[in-house]
MINUTI-534044 format. One line per 10 residues: number of its first residue (from 1); for each residue x negated, y, z of N, C-alpha, C, O. Coordinates in nm, 3 decimals, decimal comma. Example, Ala and Ser with C-alpha at 12.3 -4.5 7.8 and 13.67 -1.06 7.14 Angstrom:
% MINUTI-534044
1 = -1,319:-0,569:0,780:-1,230:-0,450:0,780:-1,320:-0,330:0,780:-1,424:-0,332:0,846 ~ -1,285:-0,225:0,708:-1,367:-0,106:0,714:-1,290:0,003:0,787:-1,341:0,114:0,804
This chain:
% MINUTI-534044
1 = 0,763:-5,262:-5,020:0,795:-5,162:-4,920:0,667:-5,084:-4,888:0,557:-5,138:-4,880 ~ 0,693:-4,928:-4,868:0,558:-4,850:-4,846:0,523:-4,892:-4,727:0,597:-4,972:-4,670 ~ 0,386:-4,839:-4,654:0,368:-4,828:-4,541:0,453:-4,713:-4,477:0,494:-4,725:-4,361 ~ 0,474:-4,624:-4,536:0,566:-4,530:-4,418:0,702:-4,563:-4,409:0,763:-4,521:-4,311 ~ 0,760:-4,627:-4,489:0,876:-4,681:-4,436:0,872:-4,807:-4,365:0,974:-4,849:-4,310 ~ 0,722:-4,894:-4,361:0,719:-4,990:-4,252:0,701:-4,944:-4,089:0,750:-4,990:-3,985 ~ 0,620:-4,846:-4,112:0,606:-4,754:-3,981:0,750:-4,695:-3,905:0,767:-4,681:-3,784 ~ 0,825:-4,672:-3,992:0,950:-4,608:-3,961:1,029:-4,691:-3,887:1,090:-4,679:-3,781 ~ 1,005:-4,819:-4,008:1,055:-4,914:-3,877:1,045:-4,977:-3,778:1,121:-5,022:-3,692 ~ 0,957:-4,975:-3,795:0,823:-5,006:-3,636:0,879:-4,933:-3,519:0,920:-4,975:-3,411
11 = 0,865:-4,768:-3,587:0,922:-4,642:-3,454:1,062:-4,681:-3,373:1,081:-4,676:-3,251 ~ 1,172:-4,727:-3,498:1,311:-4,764:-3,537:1,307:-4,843:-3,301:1,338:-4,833:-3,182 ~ 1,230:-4,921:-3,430:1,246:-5,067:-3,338:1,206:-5,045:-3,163:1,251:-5,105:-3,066 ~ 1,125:-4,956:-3,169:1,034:-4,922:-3,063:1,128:-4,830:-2,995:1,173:-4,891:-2,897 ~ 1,175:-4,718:-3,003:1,255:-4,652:-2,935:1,423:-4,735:-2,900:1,472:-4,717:-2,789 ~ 1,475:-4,795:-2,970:1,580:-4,894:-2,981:1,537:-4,984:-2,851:1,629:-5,015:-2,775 ~ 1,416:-5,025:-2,820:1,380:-5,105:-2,720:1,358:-5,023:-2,594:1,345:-5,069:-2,480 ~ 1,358:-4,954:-2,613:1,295:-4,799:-2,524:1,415:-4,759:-2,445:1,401:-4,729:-2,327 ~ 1,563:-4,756:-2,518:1,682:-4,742:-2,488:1,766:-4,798:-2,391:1,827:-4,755:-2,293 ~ 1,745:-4,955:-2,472:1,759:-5,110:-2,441:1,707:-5,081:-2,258:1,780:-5,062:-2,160
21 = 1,606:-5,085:-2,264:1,539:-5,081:-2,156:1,609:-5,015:-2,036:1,646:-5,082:-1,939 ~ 1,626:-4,875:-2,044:1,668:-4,741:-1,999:1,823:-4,755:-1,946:1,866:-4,703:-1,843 ~ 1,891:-4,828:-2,029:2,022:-4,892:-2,025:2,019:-4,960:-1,899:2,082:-4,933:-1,796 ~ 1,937:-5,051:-1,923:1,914:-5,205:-1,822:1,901:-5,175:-1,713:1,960:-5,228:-1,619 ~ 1,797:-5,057:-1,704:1,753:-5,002:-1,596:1,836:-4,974:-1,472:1,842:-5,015:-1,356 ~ 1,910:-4,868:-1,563:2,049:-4,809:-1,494:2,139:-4,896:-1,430:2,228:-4,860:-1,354 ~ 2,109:-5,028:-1,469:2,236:-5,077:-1,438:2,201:-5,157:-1,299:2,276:-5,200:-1,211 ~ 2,051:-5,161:-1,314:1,986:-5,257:-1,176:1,998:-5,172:-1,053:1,976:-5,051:-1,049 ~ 2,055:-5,284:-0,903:2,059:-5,218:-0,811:1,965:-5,229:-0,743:1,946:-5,341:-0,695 ~ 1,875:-5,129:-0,715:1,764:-5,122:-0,628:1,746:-5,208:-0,454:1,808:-5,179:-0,351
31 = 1,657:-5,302:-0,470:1,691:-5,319:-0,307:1,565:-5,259:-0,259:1,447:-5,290:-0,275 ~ 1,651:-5,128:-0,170:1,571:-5,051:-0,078:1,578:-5,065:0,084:1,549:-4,976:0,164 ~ 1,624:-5,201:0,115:1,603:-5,210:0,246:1,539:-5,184:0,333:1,560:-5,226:0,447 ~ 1,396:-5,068:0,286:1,306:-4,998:0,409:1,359:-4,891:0,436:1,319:-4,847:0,544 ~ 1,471:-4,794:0,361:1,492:-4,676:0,339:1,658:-4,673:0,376:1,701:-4,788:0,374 ~ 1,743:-4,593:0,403:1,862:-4,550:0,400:1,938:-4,569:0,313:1,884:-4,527:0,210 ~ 2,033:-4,607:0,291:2,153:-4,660:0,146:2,120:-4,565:0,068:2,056:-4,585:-0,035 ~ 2,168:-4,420:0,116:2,178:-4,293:0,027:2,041:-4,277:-0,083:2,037:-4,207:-0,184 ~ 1,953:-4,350:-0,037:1,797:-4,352:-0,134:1,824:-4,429:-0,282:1,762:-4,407:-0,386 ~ 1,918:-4,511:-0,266:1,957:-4,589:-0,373:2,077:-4,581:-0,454:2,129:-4,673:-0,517
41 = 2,121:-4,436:-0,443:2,271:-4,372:-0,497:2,165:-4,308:-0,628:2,054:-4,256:-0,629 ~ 2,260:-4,341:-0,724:2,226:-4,301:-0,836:2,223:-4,091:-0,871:2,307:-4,022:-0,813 ~ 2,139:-4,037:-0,948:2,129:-3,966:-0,910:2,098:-3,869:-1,086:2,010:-3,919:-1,156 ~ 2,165:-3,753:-1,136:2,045:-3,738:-1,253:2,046:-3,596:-1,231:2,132:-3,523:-1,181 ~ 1,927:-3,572:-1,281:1,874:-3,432:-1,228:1,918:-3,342:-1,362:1,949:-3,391:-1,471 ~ 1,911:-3,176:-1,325:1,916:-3,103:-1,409:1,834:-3,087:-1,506:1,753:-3,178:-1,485 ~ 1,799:-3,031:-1,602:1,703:-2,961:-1,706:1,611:-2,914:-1,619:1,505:-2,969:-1,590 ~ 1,658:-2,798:-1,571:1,584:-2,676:-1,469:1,459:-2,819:-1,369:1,336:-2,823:-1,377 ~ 1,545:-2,907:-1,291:1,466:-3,012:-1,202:1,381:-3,075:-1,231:1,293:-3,112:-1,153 ~ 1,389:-3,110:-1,394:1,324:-3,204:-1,458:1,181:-3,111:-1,507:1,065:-3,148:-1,488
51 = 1,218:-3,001:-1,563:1,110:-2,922:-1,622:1,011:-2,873:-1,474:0,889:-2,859:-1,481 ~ 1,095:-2,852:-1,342:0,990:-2,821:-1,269:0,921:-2,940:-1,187:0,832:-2,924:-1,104 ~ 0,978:-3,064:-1,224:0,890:-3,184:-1,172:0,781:-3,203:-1,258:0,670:-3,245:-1,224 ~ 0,824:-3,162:-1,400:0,714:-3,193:-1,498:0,584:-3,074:-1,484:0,466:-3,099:-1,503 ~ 0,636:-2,950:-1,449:0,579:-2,861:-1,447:0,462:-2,888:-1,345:0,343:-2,895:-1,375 ~ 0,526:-2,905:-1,204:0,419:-2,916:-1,124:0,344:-3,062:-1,108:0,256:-3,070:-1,023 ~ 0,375:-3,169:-1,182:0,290:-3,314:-1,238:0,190:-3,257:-1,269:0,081:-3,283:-1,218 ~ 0,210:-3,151:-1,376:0,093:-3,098:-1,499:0,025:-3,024:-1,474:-0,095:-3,024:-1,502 ~ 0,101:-2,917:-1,399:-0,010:-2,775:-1,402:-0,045:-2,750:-1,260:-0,089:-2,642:-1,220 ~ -0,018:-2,885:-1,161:-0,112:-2,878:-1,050:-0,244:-2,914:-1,023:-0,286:-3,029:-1,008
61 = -0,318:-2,794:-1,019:-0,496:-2,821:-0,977:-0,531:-2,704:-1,031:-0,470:-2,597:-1,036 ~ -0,668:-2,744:-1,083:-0,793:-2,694:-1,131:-0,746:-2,606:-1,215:-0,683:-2,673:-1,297 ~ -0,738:-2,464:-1,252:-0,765:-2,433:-1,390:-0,848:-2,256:-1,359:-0,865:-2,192:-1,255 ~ -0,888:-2,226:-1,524:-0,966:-2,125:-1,480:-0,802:-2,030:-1,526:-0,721:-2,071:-1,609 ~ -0,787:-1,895:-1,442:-0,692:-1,830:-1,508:-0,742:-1,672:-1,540:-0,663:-1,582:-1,569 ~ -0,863:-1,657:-1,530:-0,959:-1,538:-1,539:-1,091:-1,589:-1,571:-1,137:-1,703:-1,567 ~ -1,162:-1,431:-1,616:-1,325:-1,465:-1,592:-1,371:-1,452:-1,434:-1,490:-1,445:-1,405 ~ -1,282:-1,449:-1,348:-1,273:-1,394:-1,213:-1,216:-1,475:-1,129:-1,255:-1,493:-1,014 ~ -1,096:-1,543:-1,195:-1,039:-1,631:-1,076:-1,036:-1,806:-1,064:-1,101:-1,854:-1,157 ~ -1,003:-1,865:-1,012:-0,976:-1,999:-1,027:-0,838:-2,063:-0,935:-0,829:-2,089:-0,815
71 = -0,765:-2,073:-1,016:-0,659:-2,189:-0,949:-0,716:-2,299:-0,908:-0,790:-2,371:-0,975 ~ -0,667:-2,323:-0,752:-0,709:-2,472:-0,716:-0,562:-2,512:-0,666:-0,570:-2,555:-0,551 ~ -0,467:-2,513:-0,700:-0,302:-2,549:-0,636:-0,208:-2,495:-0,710:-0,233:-2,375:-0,717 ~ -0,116:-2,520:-0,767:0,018:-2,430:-0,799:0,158:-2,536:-0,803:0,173:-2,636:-0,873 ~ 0,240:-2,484:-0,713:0,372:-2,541:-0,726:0,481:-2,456:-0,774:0,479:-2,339:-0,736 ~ 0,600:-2,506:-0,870:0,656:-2,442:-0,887:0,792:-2,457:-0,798:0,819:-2,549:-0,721 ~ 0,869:-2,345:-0,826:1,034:-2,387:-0,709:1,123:-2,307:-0,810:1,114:-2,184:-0,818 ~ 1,238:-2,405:-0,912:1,376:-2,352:-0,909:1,458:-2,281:-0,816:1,548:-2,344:-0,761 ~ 1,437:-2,135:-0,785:1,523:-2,085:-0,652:1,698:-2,033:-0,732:1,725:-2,011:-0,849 ~ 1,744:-2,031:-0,666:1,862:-1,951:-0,665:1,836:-1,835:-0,742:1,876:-1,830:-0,858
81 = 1,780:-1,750:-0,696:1,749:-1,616:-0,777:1,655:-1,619:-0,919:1,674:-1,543:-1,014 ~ 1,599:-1,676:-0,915:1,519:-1,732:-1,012:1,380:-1,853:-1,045:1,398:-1,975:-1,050 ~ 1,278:-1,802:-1,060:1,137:-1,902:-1,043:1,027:-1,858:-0,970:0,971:-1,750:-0,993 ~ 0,994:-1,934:-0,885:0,896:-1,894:-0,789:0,782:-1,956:-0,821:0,799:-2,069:-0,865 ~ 0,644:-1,911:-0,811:0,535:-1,977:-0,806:0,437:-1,927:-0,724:0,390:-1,813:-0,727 ~ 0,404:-2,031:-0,640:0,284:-2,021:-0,522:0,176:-2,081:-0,592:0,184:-2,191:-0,647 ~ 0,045:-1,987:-0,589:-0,036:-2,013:-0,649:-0,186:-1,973:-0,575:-0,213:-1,858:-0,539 ~ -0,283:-2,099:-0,559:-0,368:-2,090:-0,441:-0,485:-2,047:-0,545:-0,510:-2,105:-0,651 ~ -0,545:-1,944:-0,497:-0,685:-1,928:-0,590:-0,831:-1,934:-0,524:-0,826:-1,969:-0,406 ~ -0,959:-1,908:-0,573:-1,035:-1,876:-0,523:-1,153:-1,796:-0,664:-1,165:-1,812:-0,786
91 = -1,203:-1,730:-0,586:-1,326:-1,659:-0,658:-1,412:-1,695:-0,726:-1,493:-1,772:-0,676 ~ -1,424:-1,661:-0,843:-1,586:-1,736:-0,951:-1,698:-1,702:-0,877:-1,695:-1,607:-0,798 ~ -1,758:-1,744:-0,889:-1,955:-1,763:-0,774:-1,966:-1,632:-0,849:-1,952:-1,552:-0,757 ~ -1,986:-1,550:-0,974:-2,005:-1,451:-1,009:-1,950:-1,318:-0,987:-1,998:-1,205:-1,001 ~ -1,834:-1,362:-0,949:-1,729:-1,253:-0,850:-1,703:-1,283:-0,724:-1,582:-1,297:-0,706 ~ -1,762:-1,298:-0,639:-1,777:-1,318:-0,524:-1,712:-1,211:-0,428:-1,784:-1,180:-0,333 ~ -1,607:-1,158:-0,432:-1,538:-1,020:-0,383:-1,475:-1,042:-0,294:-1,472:-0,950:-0,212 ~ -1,381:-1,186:-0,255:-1,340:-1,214:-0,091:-1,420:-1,217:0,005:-1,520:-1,288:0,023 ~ -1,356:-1,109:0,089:-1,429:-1,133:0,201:-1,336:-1,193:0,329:-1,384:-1,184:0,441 ~ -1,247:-1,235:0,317:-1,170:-1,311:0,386:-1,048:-1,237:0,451:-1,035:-1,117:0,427
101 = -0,935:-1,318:0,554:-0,809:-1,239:0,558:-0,795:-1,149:0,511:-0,797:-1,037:0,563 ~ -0,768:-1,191:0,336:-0,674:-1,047:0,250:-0,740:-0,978:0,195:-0,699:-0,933:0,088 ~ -0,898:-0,930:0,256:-0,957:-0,810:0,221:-1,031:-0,849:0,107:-1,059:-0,969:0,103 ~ -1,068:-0,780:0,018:-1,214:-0,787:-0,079:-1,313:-0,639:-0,068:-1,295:-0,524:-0,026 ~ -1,422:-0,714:-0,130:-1,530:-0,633:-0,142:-1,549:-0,508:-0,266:-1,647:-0,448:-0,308 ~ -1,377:-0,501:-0,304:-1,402:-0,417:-0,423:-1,257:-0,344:-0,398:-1,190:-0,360:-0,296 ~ -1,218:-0,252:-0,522:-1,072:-0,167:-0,441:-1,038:-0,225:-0,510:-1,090:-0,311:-0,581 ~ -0,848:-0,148:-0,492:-0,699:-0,242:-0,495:-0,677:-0,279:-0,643:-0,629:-0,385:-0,686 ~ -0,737:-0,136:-0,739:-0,716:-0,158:-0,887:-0,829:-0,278:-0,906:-0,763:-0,379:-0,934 ~ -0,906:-0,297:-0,904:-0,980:-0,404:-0,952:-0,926:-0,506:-0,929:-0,909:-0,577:-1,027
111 = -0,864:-0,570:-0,767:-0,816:-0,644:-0,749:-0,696:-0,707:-0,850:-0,681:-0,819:-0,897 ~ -0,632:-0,608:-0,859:-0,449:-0,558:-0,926:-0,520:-0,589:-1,054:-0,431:-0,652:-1,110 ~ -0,620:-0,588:-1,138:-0,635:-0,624:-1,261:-0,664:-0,775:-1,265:-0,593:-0,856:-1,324 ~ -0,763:-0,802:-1,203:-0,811:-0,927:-1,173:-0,643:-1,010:-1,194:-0,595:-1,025:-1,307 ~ -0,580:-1,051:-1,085:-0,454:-1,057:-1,065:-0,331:-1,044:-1,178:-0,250:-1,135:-1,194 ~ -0,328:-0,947:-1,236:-0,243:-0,941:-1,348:-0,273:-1,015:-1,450:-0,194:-1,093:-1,503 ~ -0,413:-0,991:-1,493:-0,412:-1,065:-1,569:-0,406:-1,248:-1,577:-0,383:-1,308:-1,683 ~ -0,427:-1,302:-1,472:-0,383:-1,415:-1,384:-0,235:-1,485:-1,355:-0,194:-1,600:-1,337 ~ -0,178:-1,354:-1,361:-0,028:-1,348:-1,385:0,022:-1,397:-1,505:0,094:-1,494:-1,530 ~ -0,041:-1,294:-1,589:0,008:-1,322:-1,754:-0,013:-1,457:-1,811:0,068:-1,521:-1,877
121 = -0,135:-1,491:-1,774:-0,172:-1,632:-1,826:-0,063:-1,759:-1,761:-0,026:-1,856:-1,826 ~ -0,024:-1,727:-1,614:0,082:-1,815:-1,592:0,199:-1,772:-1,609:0,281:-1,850:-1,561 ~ 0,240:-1,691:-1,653:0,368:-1,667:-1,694:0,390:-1,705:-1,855:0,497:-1,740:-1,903 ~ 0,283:-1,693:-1,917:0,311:-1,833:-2,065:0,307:-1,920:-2,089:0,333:-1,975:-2,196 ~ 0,244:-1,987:-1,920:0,277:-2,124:-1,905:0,374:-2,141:-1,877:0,435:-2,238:-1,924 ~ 0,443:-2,039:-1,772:0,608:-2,133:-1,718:0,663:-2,117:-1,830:0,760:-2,190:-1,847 ~ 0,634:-2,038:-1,926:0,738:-2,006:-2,023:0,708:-2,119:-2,158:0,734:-2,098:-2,277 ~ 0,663:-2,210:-2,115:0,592:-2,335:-2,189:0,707:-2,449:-2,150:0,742:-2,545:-2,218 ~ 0,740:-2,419:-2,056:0,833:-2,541:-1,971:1,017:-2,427:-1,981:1,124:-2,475:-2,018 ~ 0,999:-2,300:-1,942:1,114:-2,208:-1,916:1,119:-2,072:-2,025:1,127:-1,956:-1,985
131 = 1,112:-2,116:-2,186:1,118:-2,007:-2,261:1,177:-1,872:-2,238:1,129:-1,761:-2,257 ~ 1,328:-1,918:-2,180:1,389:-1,826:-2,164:1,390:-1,735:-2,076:1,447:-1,626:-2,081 ~ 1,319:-1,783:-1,983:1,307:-1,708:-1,865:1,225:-1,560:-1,847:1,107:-1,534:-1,871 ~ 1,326:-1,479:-1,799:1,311:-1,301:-1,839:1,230:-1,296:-1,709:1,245:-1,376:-1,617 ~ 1,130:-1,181:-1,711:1,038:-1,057:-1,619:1,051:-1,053:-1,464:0,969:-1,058:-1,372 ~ 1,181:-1,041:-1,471:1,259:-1,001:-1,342:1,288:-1,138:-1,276:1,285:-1,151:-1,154 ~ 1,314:-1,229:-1,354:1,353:-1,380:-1,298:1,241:-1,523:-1,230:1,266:-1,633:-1,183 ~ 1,058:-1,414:-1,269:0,979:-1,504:-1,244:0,885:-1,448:-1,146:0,827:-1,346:-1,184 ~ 0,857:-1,488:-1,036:0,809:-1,444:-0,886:0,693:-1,530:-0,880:0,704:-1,653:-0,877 ~ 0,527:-1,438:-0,879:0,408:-1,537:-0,853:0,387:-1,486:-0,736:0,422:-1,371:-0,708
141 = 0,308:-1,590:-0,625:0,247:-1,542:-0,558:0,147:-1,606:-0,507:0,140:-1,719:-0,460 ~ 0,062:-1,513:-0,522:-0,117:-1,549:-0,489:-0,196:-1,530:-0,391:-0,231:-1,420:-0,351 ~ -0,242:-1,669:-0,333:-0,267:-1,683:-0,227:-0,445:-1,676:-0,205:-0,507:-1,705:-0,307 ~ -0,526:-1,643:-0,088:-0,655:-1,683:-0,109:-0,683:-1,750:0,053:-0,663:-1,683:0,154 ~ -0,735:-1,904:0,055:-0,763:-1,922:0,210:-0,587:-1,925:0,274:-0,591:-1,904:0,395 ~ -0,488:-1,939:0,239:-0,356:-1,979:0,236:-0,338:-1,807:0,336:-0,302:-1,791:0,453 ~ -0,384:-1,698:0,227:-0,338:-1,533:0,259:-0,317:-1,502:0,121:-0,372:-1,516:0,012 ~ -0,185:-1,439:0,185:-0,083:-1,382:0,082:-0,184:-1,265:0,054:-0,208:-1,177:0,136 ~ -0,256:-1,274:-0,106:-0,324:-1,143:-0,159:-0,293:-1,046:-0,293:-0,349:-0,944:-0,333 ~ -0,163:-1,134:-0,353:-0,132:-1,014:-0,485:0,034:-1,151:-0,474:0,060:-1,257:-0,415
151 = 0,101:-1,053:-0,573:0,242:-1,061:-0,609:0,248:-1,038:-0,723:0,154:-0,974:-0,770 ~ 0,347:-1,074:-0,803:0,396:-1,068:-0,955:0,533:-1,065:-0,911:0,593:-1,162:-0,864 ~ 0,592:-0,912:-0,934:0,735:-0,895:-0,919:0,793:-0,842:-1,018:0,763:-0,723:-1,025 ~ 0,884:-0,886:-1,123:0,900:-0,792:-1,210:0,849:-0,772:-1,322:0,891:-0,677:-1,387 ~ 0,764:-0,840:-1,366:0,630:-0,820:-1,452:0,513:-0,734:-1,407:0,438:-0,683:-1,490 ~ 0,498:-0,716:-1,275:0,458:-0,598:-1,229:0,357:-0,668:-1,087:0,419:-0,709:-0,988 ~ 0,229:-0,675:-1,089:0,142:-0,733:-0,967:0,145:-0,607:-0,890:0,143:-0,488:-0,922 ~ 0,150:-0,685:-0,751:0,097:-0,575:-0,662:0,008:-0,626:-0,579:0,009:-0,749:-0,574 ~ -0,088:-0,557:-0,494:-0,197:-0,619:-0,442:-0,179:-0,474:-0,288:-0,141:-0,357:-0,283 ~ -0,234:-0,576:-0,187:-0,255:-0,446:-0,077:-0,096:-0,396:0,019:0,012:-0,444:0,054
161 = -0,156:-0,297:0,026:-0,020:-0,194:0,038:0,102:-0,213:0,039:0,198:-0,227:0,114 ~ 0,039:-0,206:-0,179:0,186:-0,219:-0,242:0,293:-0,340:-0,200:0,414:-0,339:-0,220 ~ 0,213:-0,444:-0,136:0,332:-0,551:-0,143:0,420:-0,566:-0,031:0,502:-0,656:-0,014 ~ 0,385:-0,433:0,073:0,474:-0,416:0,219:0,541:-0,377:0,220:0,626:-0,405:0,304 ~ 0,567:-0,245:0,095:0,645:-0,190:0,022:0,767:-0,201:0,014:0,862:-0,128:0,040 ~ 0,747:-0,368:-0,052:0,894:-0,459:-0,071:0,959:-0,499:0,037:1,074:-0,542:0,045 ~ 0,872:-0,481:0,130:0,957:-0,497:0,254:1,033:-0,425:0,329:1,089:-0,476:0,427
């Protein structure tokens, strides 16, 4: 027998136990006597639930999403209308342009670029977890110091002004 058909069965065996398991699982009744009955009602989540639990496991924290910006937070939310993302940033030491509630030290287009392009980079992430998900169906919004400072509506950031607009 080759090695890759010993491996195969190795995998065989391993997921078969994996199953086994998963089965068993299901079938055990939880004793949650610190908590409310209803905590221990069986329960299975959607696609959509599952991808945004996984989503925000993974892509909450640290990341750079510019030469300009930095994510320090992002959650995502399955809404009704579509996908929402709150997304907390702060400034590279080299772009130092907040100057606090809302304002920066530079104008709206700089901002609005900064930002878009910040956008784009997370919008091929959700679309890492939500391929399908169209322009119109994915809502960022970017926060600095927990102030609402740019929007992704549409495929379309707005920063300033523009985002009172919508109101």
């Amino acid at each position: 027998m080759s090695k890759q058909w010993l491996w195969l069965i190795i995998a065989a065996v391993a997921v078969g136990g994996l199953v086994t398991g998963m089965v068993v699982a299901q079938e055990e009744e939880w004793d949650l006597d610190f908590l409310p009955e209803h905590y221990a009602e069986s329960y299975t989540p959607t696609l959509a639930e599952w991808r945004e639990v996984q989503f925000n496991a993974i892509e909450d924290g640290e990341l750079y999403l510019s030469e300009r910006l930095v994510q320090t937070s992002c959650v995502l939310y399955v809404e009704y209308w579509g996908i929402n993302l709150e997304v907390n940033t702060s400034t590279k030491p080299d772009w130092d342009m907040y100057l606090g509630d809302g304002d920066f030290a530079c104008g709206d287009e700089e901002v609005k670029t900064t930002y878009a392009e910040a956008a784009e980079k997370l919008a091929d992430i959700v679309r890492d977890y939500f391929p399908e998900i169209a322009d119109e169906d994915l809502g960022i919004e970017f926060f600095m110091e927990n102030v609402l400072v740019a929007e992704r509506e549409c495929g379309e950031t707005l920063v300033g002004d523009e985002m009172l607009e919508l109101w």
